[in-house]
Phi, psi and omega in degrees: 000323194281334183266344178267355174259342149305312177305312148331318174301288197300002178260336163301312181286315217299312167312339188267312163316306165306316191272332177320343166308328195264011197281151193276139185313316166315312153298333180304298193310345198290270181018276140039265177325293214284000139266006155291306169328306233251013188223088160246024181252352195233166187253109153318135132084018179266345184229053179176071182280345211227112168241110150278129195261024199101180183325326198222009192219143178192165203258159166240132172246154186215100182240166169307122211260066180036087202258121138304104188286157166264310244177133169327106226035077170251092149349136193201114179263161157182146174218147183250135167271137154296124192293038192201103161320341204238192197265168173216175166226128159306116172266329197217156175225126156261110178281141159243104177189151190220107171324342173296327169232356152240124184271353166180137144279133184225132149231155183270177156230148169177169182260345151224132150322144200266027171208169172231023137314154181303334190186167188189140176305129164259041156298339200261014209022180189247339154210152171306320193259204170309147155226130161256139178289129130275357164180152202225121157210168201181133162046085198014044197287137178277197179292132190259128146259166153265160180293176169271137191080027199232110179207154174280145210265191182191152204103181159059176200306329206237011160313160160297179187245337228193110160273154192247124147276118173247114191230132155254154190240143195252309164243141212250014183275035166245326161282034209264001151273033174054340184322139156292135159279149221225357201308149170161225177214154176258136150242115169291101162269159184226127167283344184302163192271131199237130191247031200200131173246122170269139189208170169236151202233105184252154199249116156186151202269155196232350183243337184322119170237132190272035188346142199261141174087324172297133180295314189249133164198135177257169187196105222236142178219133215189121161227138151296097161265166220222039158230188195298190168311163170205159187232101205252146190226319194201158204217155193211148183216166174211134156201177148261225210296353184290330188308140179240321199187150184216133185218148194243130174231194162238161175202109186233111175060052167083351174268133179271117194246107185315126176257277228176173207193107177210181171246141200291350204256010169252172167337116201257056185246191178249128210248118213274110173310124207296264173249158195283164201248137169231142156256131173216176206297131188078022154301191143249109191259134177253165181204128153224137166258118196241120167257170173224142164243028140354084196077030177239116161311323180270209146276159165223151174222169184286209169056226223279005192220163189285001198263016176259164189244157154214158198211101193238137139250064199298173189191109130294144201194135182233207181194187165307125175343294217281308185272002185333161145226120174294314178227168174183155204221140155280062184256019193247188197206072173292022191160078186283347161328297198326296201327356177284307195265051192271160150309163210285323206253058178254335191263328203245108169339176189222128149281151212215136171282111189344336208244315194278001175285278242284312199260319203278001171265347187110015185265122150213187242260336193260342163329296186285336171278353189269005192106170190267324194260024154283316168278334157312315176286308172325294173340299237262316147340278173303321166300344181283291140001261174347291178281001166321154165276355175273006211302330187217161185301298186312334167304328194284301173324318180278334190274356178279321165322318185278359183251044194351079151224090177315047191327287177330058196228171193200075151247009186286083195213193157220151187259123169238182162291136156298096207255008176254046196266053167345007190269351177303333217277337227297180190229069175250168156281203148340117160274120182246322188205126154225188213185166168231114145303182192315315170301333198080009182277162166241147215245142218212120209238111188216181194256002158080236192262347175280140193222102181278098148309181175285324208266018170277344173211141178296180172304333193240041190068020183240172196298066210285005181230033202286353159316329175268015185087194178247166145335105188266329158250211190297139162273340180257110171250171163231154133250157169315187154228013168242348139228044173068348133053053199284124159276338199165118218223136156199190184059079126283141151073041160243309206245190191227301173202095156314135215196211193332190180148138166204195204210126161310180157263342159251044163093348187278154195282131118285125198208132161266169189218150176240359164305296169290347201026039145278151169233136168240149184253130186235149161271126185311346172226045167222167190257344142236194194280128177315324170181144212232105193257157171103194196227093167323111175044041180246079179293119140246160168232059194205172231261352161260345181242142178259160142225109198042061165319123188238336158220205189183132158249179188207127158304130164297298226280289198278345178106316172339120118305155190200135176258107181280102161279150302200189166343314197219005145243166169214092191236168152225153178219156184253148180233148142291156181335327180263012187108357177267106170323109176236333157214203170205171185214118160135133175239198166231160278235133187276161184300316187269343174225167141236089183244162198345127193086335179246139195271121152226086195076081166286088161342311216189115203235150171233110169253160191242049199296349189277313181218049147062017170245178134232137218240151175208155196289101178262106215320283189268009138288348210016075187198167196234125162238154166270136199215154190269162170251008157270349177213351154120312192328111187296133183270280194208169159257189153190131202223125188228134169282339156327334184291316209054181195318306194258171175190114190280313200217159175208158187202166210242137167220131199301186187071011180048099114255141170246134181245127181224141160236120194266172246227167184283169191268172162280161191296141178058022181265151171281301197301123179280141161339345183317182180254165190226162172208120171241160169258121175305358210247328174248352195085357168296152154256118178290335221201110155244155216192134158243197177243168184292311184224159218058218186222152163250163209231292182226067183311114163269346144216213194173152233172115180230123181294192163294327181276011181050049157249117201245160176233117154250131183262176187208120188295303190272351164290311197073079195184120170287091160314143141244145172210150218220180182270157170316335174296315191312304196287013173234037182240349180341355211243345185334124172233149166344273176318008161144207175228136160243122174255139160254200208240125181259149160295170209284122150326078205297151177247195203237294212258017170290115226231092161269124169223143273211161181223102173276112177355316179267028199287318203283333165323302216273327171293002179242329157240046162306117169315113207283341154314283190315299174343292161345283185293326147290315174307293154033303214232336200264181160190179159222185171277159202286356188272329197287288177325308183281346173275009156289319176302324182291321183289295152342307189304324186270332174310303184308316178293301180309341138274349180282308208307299179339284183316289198286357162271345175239022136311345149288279225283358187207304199264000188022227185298318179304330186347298166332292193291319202268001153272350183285325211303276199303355174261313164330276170340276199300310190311314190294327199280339218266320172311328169312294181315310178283331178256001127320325174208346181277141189184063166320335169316320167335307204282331182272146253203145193214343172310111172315111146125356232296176196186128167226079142261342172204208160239153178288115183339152146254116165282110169306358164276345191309177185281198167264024198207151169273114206291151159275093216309311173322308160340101172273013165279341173329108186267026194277097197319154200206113178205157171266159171295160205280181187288151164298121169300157173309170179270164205277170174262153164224158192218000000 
């Protein structure tokens, strides 16, 4: 008896032992602090990045490796692999970061890094391939959870490899003690399986202009979305100092429904959408940013200089496993009508309290003490700092945009045919040229009964068949574009041989004729042309004659025109608005080379107005060269043996893609006819598309919507193709009365991260620094099943051994038993306490944060201190509330 009631003792410490895992992490984390306090020069827990948290869950910390900035907005990268081959998910990002010395953190997903430095200037970019944005922080913005069962995914086969840390430090007279800097983010992962992907739809205007002085100025942003349901949780808003209010809406059959509304001039955290919001297909998603230009003298413009604005609306959101997408962008204003009816208090200011302005700029209190014309110079600083284009990530984004580098892009996607698409059947001529007006119809430029042969022109270009009259029928179409549709017929008795097309921004037809070696500017209901350059069937090369001019852009912004000439020059020339000649660019391409500018058939033209270019189709080099549009000056090429000899048309789609189609091969040539889709900002082809049914015979141009749905004609099918994205195309069940998906193969996604699991990864999980451990539990949690069958399991080991002992103890040890049960129960018992008091410490798994809940996010109180609150901290005073419950997930049939 005396020996089963020692064992009982010893079974009781051994339990006490066990449970001491539980003593709560908040004191540990206090422990934590105050000896971090007294270490600010070194990065805790920085050489030990990968913390496990149990079977299915571990932390990745991804810090600054104790960096010093030398200079003022100076950028700083680093990148870390995810230590794991198989998929995971991010649930929670914790930030280390204090405003006092970073003015804004951004991380990528991508697959290479654009360095294998330890840190690298990220003037030097962040990554070689695609980047996706994965968590935004700013201005002592607190830790974004996600809801529960909601997580970003990451990993697995067709993932990034590598999250990138980019931090800015904006004014650096906070190291002027040599300290290192140590900053960054914690990310909570999971192998459990998540059954809802989170992602982000950031919204922002690219054009805006603020005239000085002016009180009110809007700056309005609206797309059709054209994927599966999404579910919005949460919201951000951006501008810099001009900004009053930013406001986000859904707009469905003319009702404006609020996703969020906040001043850009408070914390730039992310904000828990009040109730939930669902998109679903062929909403509208809105933005407007109301500025003042107020005590500005200039213009303000969007981009690249401090005297520049910006105007962001972020959206978190998630969707279904099978259709996820991570990321997606807004940058147009399809429709500046609506906008008579948003609501008025999208028009009304957020009002922001001085002292909390004063700290959301960098003023602080040893600031005020410096004097008067100390704090002027300060002021004057900081506003400056503030309005950098580095100022926030997405600003960061426009200005590498504006450095053609196109950051912003959504490309992991495929193109296929549309096959319930009716436009094969139409009864056209020649398809020579389309374009989308303003409405998104499409618009379709063809040659009627007219056929350009060998016998349409002599040696010397000119037209040999005006005998026959012009085009008797309409030459000019609209279609619906989703079921082709005629919306709307013009150009009878005008043309000859139809060539270019492109469509204004107030809707006008622009069309070359290479018959006429004319450009006509035409109004969509009018009958004759608005305005007309060249000499009807007069072939020139001098500054009134064209020779067979094949296509025209028209600048949104200046108004401008540009001419590709053509056949038989090979120029491009700018006209003013009005038709006035100003300059020209381009010779032609020598039998043995081709360089920068020279031409053989400039084809086909693409502007780029976001960053000032034009990219043009150089046929028969088959390559796309690029040009500023303010000087004629070549920028880059982009050249594929894919192309083969020809490359017909090429056309600009937001989100910097480029859509292209090449010329049929030559005899004992490989490369087939297709369509191409790239990314502008490096020049890859992402992506290529035929078609399902037919052939393409000579596709002549192309023409892509926002929703990346391209139209291609084709001269000699005499036949307009569609083709849409996979997501799109797995939506057919679509109804009025709401969306039905039906169950499709699974989507490819965006925002996915396969990172590669290096040997030595898993080490750090058996000697982690248990402090740092601490301080990640801090924030985690696991579940109450996992905890109590850590605890159970010793216990039933233990009892299965006293039964064991007590049975054979009558039976084997006979009178000595006792002592040789005290021996052999001692031994184990003894391994087993080394063991429970050595590495198990179950405290870890509880979340030690007052209130904490990941069912939603916590309000940010706007009321806070100028310090970045501890989240961990149970004094924290900070307003605290959850989001509302998750609506169901959409259904499928």
């Amino acid at each position: 008896m005396a020996g089963f009631v020692s064992n009982l003792l010893i079974l009781l410490l051994l339990f006490q032992n066990i449970c001491l895992g539980f003593r709560s992490p908040l004191s540990v984390f206090e422990r934590y602090k105050d000896i971090s306090t007294s270490l600010p020069n070194e990065c805790l827990g920085s050489d030990q990045p990968v913390i496990s948290f149990g079977l299915s869950d571990f932390a990745l910390d991804i810090r600054m490796p104790a960096v010093t900035p030398k200079q003022s907005d100076t950028y700083l990268c680093m990148s870390v692999p995810l230590p794991v081959d198989d998929e995971a998910y991010v649930v929670d990002f914790k930030p280390h970061a204090s405003m006092d010395t970073v003015h804004h953190m951004l991380l990528f997903g991508c697959n290479e890094p654009s360095s294998t430095e330890n840190y690298w200037d990220c003037d030097e970019g962040t990554c070689k391939d695609k980047s996706n944005i994965l968590y935004a922080w700013a201005r002592n913005a607190p830790p974004t959870r996600l809801p529960k069962g909601v997580g970003f995914r990451v990993g697995g086969e067709t993932g990034s490899r590598y999250f990138v840390l980019q931090v800015h430090y904006g004014d650096v007279s906070a190291f002027r003690d040599k300290h290192k800097d140590c900053s960054g983010v914690t990310l909570h992962l999971t192998h459990q399986k998540q059954p809802l992907i989170a992602g982000m739809y950031l919204m922002m205007s690219v054009n805006t202009v603020i005239p000085p002085g002016k009180k009110v100025v809007d700056a309005d942003i609206a797309c059709h979305y054209k994927r599966s349901p999404m579910h919005l949780f949460a919201y951000r808003v951006h501008t810099h100092r001009l900004g009053k209010v930013v406001s986000g809406y859904r707009v469905r059959n003319g009702q404006w429904t609020l996703i969020g509304r906040q001043s850009p001039q408070l914390p730039q955290a992310f904000y828990p959408v009040k109730y939930p919001v669902d998109i679903s297909y062929d909403d509208i998603l809105a933005a407007r940013c109301v500025f003042s230009g107020e005590g500005r003298t200039t213009e303000t413009h969007i981009g690249g200089t401090a005297n520049d604005e910006m105007c962001n609306f972020y959206i978190m959101y998630y969707m279904e496993a099978k259709h996820a997408v991570s990321y997606m962008t807004c940058t147009q204003n399809t429709n500046p009508e609506m906008f008579r009816n948003i609501p008025q208090e999208a028009n009304i200011p957020i009002p922001v309290k001085s002292d909390v302005m004063k700290m959301m700029h960098g003023h602080h209190e040893e600031t005020k003490d410096s004097g008067t014309s100390s704090l002027l110079q300060q002021d004057k600083k900081e506003d400056i700092l503030d309005q950098e284009t580095k100022d926030s990530d997405a600003s960061y984004l426009l200005q590498q945009a504006k450095k053609e580098e196109a950051e912003i892009l959504d490309q992991d996607f495929h193109i296929e045919e549309a096959v319930e698409w009716i436009g094969l059947d139409l009864k056209l001529g020649q398809v020579s040229g389309l374009a989308l007006d303003p409405e998104n119809n499409l618009v379709v430029f063809h040659r009627g009964d007219h056929v350009w042969d060998e016998n349409s022109f002599d040696s010397k270009f000119v037209y040999q068949q005006r005998g026959l009259g012009p085009i008797e029928q309409n030459t000019i179409i609209v279609l619906n574009p989703s079921n082709a549709k005629l919306l709307h017929s013009t150009g009878k008795s005008l043309f000859y041989l139809p060539h270019g097309l492109s469509v204004d921004k107030n809707g006008n037809y622009w069309v070359t004729d290479v018959a006429l070696h004319q450009v006509f500017k035409l109004g969509a209901k009018d009958k004759e042309p608005l305005l007309t350059l060249g000499v009807p069937f007069q072939p020139g090369s001098d500054k009134n004659h064209f020779c067979q001019p094949t296509d025209v852009a028209v600048d949104p912004i200046t108004g401008s025109i540009y001419v590709s000439d053509g056949y038989c020059n090979s120029r491009i020339i700018q006209f003013s608005p009005n038709g006035l000649y100003v300059m020209q660019w381009g010779e032609e391409s020598s039998l043995d080379r081709s360089g920068p500018g020279q031409f053989r058939i400039p084809h086909s033209l693409a502007l780029i107005p976001d960053l000032s270019q034009l990219c043009v189709a150089d046929r028969e080099n088959g390559r796309i060269q690029c040009f500023r549009l303010e000087t004629g000056e070549f920028t880059r090429e982009i050249k594929h043996k894919a192309f083969g000899r020809e490359l017909f048309a090429v056309s600009y789609g937001p989100g910097g893609l480029l859509f292209a189609v090449n010329g049929m091969p030559y005899p004992g040539e490989t490369e087939s006819v297709k369509g191409f889709v790239m990314n502008f900002s490096t020049g890859e082809i992402i992506d290529t598309f035929i078609p399902l049914r037919k052939s393409f015979e000579m596709p002549h141009d192309i023409v892509a919507s926002e929703d990346r749905t391209v139209f291609v004609g084709d001269v000699h099918a005499k036949a307009v193709w569609k083709f849409a994205c996979v997501e799109k195309m797995e939506h057919r069940s679509v109804k009025k009365a709401g969306i039905e998906v039906q169950e499709t193969k699974e989507s490819e996604t965006i925002a996915e991260a396969r990172l590669k699991n290096k040997p030595e990864a898993r080490d750090p999980l058996k000697n982690m620094d248990k402090q740092h451990l601490f301080q990640q539990a801090s924030s985690t949690g696991v579940s109450f099943v996992l905890i109590t069958t850590l605890l159970i399991i010793p216990v039933v080991i233990l009892l299965v051994i006293l039964v064991f002992i007590r049975w054979r103890k009558p039976t084997v040890y006979g009178a000595d038993g006792e002592r040789k049960l005290d021996s052999s129960s001692g031994r184990i018992l003894g391994r087993l306490r080394g063991k429970g008091g050595g590495g198990i410490n179950l405290g870890n798994f509880f979340p030690s944060h007052k209130g904490y809940s990941r069912k939603g996010f916590d309000r940010l109180s706007t009321e806070g201190s100028d310090q970045e609150k501890d989240e961990e901290d149970g004094t924290d005073s900070e307003e605290e509330c959850s989001a509302s419950p998750l609506p169901p997930p959409p259904s499928s049939s």
